[in-house]
KEDREN-508389 format. One record per atom (N, C-alpha, C): x, y, z; chain; residue number from 1; atom name; residue in one letter. Coordinates in Angstrom, 3 decimals, decimal comma. Example, Ala and Ser with C-alpha at 12.3 -4.5 7.8 and 13.67 -1.06 7.14 Angstrom:
<pts>
          u          v          w   c     k    a   r
     13,190     -5,690      7,800   A     1    N   A
     12,300     -4,500      7,800   A     1   CA   A
     13,200     -3,300      7,800   A     1    C   A
     12,850     -2,250      7,080   A     2    N   S
     13,670     -1,060      7,140   A     2   CA   S
     12,900      0,030      7,870   A     2    C   S
</pts>
This chain:
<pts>
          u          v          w   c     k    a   r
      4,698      7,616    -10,570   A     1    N   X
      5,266      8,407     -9,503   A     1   CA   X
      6,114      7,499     -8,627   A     1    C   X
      7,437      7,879     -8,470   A     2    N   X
      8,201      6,940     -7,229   A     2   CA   X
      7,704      7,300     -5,823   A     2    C   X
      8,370      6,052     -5,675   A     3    N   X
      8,108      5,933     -4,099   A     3   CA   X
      9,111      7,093     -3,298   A     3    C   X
      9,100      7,176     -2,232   A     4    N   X
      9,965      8,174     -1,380   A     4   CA   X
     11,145      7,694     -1,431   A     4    C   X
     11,393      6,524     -1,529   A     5    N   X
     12,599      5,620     -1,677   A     5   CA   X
     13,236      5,990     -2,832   A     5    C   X
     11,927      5,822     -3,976   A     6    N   X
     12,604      6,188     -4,886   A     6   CA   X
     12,306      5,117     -6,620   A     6    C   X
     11,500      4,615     -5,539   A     7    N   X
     10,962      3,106     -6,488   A     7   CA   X
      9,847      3,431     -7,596   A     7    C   X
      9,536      3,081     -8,789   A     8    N   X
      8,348      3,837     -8,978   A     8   CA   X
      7,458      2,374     -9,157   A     8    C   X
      6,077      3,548     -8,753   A     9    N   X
      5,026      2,653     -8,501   A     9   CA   X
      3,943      3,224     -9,911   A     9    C   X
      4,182      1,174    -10,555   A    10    N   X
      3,372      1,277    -11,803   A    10   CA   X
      2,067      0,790    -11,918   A    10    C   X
      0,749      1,593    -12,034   A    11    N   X
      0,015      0,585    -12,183   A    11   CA   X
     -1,050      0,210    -13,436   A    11    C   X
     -0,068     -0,242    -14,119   A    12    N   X
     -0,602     -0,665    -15,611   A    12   CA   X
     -1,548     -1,699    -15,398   A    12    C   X
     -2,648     -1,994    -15,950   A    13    N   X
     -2,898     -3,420    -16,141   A    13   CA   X
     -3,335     -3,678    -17,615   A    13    C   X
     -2,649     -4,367    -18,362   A    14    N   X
     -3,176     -5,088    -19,454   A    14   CA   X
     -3,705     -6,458    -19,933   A    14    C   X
     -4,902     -6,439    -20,822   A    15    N   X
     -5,212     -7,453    -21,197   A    15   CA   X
     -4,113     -8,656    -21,531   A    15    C   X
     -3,990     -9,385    -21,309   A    16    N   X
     -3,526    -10,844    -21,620   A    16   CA   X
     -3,672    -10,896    -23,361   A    16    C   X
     -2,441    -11,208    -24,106   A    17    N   X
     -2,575    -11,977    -25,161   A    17   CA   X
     -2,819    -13,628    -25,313   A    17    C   X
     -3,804    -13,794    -25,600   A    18    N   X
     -4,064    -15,139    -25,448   A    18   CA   X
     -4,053    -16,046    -26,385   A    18    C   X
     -3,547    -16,643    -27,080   A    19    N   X
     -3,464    -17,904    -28,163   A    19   CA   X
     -3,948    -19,235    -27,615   A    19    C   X
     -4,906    -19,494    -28,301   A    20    N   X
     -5,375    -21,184    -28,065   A    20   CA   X
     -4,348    -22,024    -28,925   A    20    C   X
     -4,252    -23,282    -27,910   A    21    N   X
     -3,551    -24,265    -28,628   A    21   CA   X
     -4,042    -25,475    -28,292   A    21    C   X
     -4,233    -26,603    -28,970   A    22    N   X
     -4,916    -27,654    -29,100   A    22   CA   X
     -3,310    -28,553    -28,904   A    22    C   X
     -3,870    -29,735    -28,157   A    23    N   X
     -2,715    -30,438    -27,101   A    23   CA   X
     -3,304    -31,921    -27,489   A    23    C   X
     -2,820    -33,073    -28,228   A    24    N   X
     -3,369    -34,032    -28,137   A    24   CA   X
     -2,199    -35,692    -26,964   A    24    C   X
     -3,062    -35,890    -26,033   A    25    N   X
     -2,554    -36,895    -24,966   A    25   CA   X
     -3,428    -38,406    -25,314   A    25    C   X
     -2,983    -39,189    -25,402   A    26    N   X
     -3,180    -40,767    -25,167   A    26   CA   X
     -4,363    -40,429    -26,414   A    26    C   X
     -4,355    -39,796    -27,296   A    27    N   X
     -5,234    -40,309    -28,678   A    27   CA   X
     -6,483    -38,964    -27,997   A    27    C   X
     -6,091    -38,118    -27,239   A    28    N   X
     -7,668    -37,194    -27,031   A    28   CA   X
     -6,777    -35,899    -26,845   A    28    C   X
     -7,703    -34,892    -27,593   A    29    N   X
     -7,386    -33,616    -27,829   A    29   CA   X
     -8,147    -32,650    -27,195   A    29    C   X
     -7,421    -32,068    -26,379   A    30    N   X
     -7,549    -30,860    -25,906   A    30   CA   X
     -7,063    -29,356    -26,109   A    30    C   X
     -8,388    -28,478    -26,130   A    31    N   X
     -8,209    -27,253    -26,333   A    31   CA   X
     -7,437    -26,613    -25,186   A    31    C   X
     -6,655    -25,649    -25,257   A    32    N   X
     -5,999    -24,681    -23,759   A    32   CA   X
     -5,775    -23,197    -23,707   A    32    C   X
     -5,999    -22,337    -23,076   A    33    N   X
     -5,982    -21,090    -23,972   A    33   CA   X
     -4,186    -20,882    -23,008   A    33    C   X
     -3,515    -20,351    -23,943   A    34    N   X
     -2,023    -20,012    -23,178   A    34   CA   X
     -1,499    -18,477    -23,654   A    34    C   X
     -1,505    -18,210    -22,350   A    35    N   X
     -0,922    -16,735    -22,546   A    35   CA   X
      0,406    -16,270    -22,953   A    35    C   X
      0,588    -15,691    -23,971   A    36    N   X
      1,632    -15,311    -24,897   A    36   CA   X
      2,158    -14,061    -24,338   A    36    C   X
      1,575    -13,086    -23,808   A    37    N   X
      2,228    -11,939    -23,460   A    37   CA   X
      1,007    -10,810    -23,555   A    37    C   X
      1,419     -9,547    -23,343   A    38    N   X
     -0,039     -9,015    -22,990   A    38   CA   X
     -0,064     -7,876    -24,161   A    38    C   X
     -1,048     -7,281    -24,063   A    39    N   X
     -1,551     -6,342    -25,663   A    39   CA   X
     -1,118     -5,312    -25,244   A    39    C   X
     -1,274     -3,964    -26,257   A    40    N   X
     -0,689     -3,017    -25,715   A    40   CA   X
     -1,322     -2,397    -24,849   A    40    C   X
     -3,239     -2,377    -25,374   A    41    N   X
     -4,094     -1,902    -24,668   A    41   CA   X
     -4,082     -1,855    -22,952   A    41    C   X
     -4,484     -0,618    -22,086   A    42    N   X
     -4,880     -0,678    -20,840   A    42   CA   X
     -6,012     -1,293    -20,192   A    42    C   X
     -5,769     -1,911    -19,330   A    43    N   X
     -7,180     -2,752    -18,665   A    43   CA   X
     -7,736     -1,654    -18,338   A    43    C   X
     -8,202     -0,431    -18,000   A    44    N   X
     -9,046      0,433    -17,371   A    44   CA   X
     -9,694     -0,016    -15,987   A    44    C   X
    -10,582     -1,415    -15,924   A    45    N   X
    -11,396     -1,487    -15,253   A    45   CA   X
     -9,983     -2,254    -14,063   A    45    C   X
     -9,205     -3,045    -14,419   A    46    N   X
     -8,256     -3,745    -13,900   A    46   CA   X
     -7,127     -2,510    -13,023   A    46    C   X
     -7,033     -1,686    -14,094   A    47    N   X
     -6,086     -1,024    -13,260   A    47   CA   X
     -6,986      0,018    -12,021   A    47    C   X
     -8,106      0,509    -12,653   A    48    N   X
     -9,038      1,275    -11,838   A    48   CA   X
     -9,396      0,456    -10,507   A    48    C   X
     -9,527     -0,968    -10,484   A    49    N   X
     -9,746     -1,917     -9,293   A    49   CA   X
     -8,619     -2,000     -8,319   A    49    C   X
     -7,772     -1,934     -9,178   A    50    N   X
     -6,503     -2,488     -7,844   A    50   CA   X
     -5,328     -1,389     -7,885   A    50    C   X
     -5,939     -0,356     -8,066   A    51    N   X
     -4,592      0,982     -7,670   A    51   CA   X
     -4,972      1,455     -6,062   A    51    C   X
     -6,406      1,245     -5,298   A    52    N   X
     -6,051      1,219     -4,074   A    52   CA   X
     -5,240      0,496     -2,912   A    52    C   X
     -5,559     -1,025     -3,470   A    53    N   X
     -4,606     -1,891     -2,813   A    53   CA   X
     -3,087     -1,616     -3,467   A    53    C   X
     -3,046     -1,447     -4,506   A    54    N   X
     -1,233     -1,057     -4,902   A    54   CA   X
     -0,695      0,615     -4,119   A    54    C   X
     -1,897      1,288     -4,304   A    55    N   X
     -0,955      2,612     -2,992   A    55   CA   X
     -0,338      1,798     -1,985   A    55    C   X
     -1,390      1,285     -1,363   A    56    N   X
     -0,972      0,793      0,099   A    56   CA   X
      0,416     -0,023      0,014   A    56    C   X
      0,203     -0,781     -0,830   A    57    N   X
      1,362     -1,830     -0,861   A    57   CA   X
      2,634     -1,049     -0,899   A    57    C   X
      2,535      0,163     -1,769   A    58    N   X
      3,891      1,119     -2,029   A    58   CA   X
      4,495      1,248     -0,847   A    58    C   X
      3,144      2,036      0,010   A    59    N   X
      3,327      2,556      1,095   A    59   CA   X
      4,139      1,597      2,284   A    59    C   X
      3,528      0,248      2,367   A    60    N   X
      4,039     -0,552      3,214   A    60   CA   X
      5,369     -1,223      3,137   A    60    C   X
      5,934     -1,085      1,749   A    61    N   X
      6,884     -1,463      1,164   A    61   CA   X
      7,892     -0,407      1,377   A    61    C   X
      7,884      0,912      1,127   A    62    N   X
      8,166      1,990      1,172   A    62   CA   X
      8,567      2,006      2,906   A    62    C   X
      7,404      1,516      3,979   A    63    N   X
      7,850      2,309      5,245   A    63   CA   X
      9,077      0,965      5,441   A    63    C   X
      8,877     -0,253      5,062   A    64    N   X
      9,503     -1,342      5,351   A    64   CA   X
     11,499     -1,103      5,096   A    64    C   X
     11,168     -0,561      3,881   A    65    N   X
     12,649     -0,140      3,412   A    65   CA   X
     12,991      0,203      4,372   A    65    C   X
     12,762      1,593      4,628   A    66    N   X
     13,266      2,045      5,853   A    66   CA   X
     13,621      1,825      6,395   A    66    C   X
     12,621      1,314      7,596   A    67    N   X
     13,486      0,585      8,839   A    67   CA   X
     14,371     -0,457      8,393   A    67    C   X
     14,616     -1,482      7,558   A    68    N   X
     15,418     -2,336      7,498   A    68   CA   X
     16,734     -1,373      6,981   A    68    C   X
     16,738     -0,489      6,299   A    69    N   X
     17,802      0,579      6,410   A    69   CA   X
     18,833      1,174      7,596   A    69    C   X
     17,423      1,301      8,173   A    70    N   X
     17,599      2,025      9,668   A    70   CA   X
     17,657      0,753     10,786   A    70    C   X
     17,427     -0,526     10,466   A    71    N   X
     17,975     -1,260     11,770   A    71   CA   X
     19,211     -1,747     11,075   A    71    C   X
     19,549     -1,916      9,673   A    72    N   X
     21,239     -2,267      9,185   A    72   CA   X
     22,024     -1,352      9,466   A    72    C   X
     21,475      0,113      9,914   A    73    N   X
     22,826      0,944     10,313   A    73   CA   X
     22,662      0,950     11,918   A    73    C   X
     21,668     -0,186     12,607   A    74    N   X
     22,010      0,213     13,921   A    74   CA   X
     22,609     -1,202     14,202   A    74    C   X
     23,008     -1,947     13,419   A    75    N   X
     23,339     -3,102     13,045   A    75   CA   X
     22,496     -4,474     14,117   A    75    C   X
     21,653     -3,947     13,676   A    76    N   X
     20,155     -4,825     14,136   A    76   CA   X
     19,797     -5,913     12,944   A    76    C   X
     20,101     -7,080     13,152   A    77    N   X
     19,463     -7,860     12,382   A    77   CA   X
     17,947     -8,574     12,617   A    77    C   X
     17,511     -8,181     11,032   A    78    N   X
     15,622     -8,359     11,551   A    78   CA   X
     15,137     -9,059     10,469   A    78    C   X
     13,899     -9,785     10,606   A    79    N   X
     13,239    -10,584      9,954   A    79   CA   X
     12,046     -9,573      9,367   A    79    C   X
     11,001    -10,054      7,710   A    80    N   X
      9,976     -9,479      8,142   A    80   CA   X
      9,195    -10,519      7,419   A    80    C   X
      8,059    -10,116      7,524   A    81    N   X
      6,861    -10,553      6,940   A    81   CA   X
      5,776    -10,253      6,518   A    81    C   X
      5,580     -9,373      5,011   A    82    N   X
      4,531     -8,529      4,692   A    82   CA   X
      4,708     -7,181      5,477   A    82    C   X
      3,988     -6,673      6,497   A    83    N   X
      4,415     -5,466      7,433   A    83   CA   X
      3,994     -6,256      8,726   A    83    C   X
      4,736     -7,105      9,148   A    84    N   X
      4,933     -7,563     10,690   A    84   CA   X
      7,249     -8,063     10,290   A    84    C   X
      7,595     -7,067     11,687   A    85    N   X
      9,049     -7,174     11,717   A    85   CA   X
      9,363     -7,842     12,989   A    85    C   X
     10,542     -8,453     13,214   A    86    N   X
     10,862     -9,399     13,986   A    86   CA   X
     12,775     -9,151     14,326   A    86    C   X
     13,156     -9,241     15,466   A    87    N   X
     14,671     -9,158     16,063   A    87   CA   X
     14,549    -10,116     17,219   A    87    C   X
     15,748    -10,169     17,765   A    88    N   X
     16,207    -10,807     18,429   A    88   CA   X
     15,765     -9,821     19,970   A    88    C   X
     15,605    -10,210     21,367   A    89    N   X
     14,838     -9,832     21,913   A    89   CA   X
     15,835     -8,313     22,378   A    89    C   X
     16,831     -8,586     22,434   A    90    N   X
     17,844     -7,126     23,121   A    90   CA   X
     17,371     -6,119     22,396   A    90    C   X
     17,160     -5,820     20,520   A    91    N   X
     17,104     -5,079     20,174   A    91   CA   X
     15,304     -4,785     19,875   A    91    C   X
     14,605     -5,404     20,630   A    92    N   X
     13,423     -4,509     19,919   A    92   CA   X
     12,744     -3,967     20,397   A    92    C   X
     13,211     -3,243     21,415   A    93    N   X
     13,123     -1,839     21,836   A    93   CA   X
     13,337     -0,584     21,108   A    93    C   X
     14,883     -1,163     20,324   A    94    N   X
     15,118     -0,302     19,187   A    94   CA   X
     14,623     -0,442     17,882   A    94    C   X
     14,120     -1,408     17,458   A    95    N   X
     13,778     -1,536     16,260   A    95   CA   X
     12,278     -0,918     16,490   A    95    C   X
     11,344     -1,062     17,701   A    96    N   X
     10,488     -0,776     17,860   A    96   CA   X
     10,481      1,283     17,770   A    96    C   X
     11,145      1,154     18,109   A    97    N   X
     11,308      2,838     17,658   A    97   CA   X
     11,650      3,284     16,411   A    97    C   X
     12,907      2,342     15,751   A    98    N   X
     12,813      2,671     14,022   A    98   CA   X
     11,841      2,521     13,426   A    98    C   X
     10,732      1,564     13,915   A    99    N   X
      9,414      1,608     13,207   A    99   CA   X
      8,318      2,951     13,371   A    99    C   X
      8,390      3,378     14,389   A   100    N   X
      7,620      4,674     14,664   A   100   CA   X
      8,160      5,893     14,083   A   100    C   X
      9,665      5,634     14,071   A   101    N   X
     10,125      7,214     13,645   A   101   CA   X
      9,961      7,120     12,311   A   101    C   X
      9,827      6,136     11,481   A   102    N   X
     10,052      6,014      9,936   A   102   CA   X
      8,631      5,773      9,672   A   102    C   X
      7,660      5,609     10,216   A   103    N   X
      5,719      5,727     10,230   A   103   CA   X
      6,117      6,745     10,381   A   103    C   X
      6,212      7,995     11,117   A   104    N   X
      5,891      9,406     11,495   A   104   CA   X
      6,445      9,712     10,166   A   104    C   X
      7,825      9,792      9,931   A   105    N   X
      8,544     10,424      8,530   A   105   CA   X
      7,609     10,528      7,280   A   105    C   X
      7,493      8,945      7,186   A   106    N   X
      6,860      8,276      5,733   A   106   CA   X
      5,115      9,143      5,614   A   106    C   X
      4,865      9,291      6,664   A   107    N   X
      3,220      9,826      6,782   A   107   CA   X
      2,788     11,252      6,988   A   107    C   X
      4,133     12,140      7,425   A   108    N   X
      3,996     13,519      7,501   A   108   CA   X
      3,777     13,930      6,447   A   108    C   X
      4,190     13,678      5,172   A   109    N   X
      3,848     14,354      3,700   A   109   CA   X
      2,469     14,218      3,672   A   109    C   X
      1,588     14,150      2,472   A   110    N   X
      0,188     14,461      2,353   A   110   CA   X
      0,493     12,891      0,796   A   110    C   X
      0,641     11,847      1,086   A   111    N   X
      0,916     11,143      0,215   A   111   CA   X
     -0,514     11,031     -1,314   A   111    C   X
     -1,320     11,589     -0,571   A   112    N   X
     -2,390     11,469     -2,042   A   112   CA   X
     -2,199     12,687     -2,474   A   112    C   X
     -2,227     13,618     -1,940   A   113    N   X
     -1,706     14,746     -2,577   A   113   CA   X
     -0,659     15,291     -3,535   A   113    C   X
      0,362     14,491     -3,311   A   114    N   X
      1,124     13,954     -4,167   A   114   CA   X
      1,081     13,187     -5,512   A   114    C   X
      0,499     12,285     -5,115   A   115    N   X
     -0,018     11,071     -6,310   A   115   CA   X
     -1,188     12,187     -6,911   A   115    C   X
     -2,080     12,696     -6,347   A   116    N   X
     -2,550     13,638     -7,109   A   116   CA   X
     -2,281     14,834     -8,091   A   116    C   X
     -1,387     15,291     -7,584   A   117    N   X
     -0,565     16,443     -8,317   A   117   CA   X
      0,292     15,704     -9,502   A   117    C   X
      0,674     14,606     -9,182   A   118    N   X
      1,536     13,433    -10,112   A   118   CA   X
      0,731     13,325    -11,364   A   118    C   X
     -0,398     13,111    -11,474   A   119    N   X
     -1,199     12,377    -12,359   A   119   CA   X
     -2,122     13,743    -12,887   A   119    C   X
     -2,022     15,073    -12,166   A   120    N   X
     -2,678     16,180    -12,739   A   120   CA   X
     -1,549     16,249    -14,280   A   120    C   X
     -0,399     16,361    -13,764   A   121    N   X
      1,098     16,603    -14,763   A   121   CA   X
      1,006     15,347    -15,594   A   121    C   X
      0,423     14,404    -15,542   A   122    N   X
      1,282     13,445    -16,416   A   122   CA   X
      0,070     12,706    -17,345   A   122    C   X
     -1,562     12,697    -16,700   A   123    N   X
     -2,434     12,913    -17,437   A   123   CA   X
     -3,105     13,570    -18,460   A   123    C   X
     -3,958     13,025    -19,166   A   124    N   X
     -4,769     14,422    -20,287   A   124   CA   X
     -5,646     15,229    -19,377   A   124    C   X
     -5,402     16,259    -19,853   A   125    N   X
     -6,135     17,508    -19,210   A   125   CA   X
     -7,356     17,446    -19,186   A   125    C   X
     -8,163     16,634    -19,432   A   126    N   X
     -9,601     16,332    -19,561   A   126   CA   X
    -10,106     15,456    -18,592   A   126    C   X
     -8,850     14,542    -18,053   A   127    N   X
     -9,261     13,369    -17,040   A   127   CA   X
     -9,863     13,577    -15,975   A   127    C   X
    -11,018     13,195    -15,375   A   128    N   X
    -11,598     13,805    -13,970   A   128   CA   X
    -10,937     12,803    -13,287   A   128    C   X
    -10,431     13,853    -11,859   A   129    N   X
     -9,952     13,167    -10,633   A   129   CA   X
    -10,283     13,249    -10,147   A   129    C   X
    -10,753     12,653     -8,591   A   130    N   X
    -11,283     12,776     -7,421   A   130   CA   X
    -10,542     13,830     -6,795   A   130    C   X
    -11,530     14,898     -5,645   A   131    N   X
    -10,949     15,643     -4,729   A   131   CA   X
    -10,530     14,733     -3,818   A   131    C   X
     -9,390     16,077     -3,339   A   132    N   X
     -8,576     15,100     -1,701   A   132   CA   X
     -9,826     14,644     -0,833   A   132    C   X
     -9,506     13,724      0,008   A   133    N   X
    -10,493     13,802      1,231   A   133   CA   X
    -10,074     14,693      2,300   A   133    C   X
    -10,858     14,618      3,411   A   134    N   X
    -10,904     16,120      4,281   A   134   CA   X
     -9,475     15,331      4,936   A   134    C   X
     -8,561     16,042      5,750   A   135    N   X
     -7,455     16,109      6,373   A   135   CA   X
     -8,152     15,813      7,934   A   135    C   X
     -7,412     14,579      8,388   A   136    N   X
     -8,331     14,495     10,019   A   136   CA   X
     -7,826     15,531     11,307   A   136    C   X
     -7,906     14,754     12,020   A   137    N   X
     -6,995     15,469     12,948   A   137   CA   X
     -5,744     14,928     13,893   A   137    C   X
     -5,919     13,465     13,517   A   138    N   X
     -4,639     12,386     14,397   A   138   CA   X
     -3,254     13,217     14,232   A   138    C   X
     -2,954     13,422     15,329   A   139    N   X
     -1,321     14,112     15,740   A   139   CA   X
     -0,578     12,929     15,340   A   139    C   X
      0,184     12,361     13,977   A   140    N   X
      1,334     11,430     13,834   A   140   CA   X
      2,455     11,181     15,065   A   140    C   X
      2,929     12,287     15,973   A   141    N   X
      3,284     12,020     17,125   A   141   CA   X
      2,671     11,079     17,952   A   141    C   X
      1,647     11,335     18,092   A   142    N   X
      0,967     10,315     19,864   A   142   CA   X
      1,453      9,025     19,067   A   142    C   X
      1,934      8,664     18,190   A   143    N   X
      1,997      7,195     17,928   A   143   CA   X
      3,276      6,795     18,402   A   143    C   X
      4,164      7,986     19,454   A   144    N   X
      5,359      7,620     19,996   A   144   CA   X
      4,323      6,638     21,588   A   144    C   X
      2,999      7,512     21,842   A   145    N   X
      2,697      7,391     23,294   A   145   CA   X
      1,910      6,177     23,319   A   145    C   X
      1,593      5,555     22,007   A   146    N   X
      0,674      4,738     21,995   A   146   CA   X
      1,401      2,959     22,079   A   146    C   X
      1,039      2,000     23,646   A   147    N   X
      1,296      0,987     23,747   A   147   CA   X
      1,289     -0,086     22,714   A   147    C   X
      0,556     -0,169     22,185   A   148    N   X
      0,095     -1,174     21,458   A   148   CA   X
      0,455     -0,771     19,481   A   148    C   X
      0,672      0,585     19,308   A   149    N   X
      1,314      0,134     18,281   A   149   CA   X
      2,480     -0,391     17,743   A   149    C   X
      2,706     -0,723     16,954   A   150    N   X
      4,100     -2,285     17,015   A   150   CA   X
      3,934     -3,076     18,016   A   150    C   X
      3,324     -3,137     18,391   A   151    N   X
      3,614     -3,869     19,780   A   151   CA   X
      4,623     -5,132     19,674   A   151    C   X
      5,560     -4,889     21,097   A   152    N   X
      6,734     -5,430     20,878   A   152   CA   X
      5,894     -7,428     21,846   A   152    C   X
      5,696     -8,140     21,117   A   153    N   X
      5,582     -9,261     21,919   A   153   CA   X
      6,163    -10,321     22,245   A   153    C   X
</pts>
């Protein structure tokens, strides 16, 4: 399933093809196992482990686009780092707002709901999925009223 951007987010994991090769240095031989490329097979347990941390990453990657979108057309030049963003001090007032309006955007959809419906269509019909979790009640707005998120320091 792509990202909102547009990116798609894969999360395969496969076993490692592994070939041993024996290495001999100063008259002594050593075994090494060296990875050749990976099998066709799915890791199951690999990909089942780390598709929660890879949503997120989409997600953070995904809201990141954005604003760096949205501070190149306000011709804001910005730094980032993982999901912490950085300007020069005039503009981050504004950048501090491209970050909220593009959190509100990116988060109004129902993003598992999505990825859910994604994988109903593109899975075997037999696969059990987890139900949604319950829907809270946080208004995505108040995060215009709230001090401390982004906080500009």
């Amino acid at each position: 399933m792509p990202t909102q951007a547009g990116l798609p987010v894969i999360n395969d994991y496969h076993k490692a093809d592994i070939k041993r090769i024996r290495v001999s240095l100063n008259g002594r031989d050593r075994d090494f196992n060296f990875v050749i490329g990976d099998k066709q097979e799915i890791d199951e347990t690999g990909a089942a482990n780390a598709v929660t941390a890879n949503f997120i990453h989409s997600v953070d990657a995904t809201h990141l686009q954005a604003v760096a979108i949205e501070a190149a057309k306000a011709g804001i030049e910005m730094v980032c780092v993982h999901d912490c963003f950085g300007c020069i001090a005039p503009h981050a007032w504004r950048l501090k707002e491209a970050i909220h309006v593009k959190f509100v955007q990116l988060h109004r959809c129902n993003l598992l709901a999505e990825i859910l419906e994604s994988a109903r269509a593109t899975l075997p019909k037999n696969t059990k999925l987890p139900s949604l979790p319950e829907t809270g009640t946080l208004k995505l707005e108040d995060i215009y009223l709230n001090y401390h998120a982004f906080k500009n320091n």
